[in-house]
Residue, then its C-alpha position, 0 to 999 in steps of 0.5 A: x355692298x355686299x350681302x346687303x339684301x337689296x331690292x330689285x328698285x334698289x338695284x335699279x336706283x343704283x344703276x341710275x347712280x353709276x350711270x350718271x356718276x361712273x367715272x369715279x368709281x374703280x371698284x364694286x363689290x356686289x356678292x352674296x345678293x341675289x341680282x336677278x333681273x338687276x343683271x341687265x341693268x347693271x350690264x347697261x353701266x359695263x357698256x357706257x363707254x364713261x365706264x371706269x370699273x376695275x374691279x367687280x365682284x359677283x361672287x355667291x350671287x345667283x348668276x345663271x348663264x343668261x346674266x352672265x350672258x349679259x354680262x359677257x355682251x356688256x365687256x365685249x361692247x366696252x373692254x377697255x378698262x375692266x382687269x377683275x371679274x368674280x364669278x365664282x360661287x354662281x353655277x355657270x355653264x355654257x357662258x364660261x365659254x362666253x368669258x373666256x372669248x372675252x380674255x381672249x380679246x386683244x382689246x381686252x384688260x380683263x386679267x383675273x376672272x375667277 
């Protein structure tokens, strides 16, 4: 999915899809569109214990330090199974500090954060 110039009712349409249908899905790549307010919802789905994502990419997405604030309280709440996270191209401040709390946790299986 990724530069597909997706809706904010799109992005919310997805969410209720992975939500209901999380476990098989490993993989998600969502760069270069612009989440906005779709961040919260997309952290909703990180935090549902039936979770099962390996690998997200937000790369190039317009993330500030609140979405990716919301992100880092969504991996704290279930940290179980995510290993990748992009973030990169995303002009990040203070929440890298957040992230890097996250790899420090030892229940954590986030291995790659870039």
């Amino acid at each position: 999915m990724c530069g597909c110039p997706f809706t904010d009712e799109g992005f919310a349409a997805l969410a209720s899809a992975l939500k209901s249908n999380v476990s098989y899905l490993r993989e998600l790549n969502l760069s270069e569109n612009k989440l906005g307010k779709s961040v919260d919802q997309l952290s909703a789905v990180l935090e549902d214990l039936h979770c099962q994502l390996e690998k997200l990419w937000f790369r190039d997405s317009g993330l500030t330090d609140e979405d990716c604030a919301s992100l880092t309280s969504a991996l704290r709440s279930n940290p179980s199974h995510l290993r990748q996270l992009d973030l990169s191209g995303n002009k990040l401040g203070y929440s890298v500090k957040l992230l890097s709390a996250v790899l420090k946790d030892p229940r954590s299986n986030l291995e790659k954060l870039w």
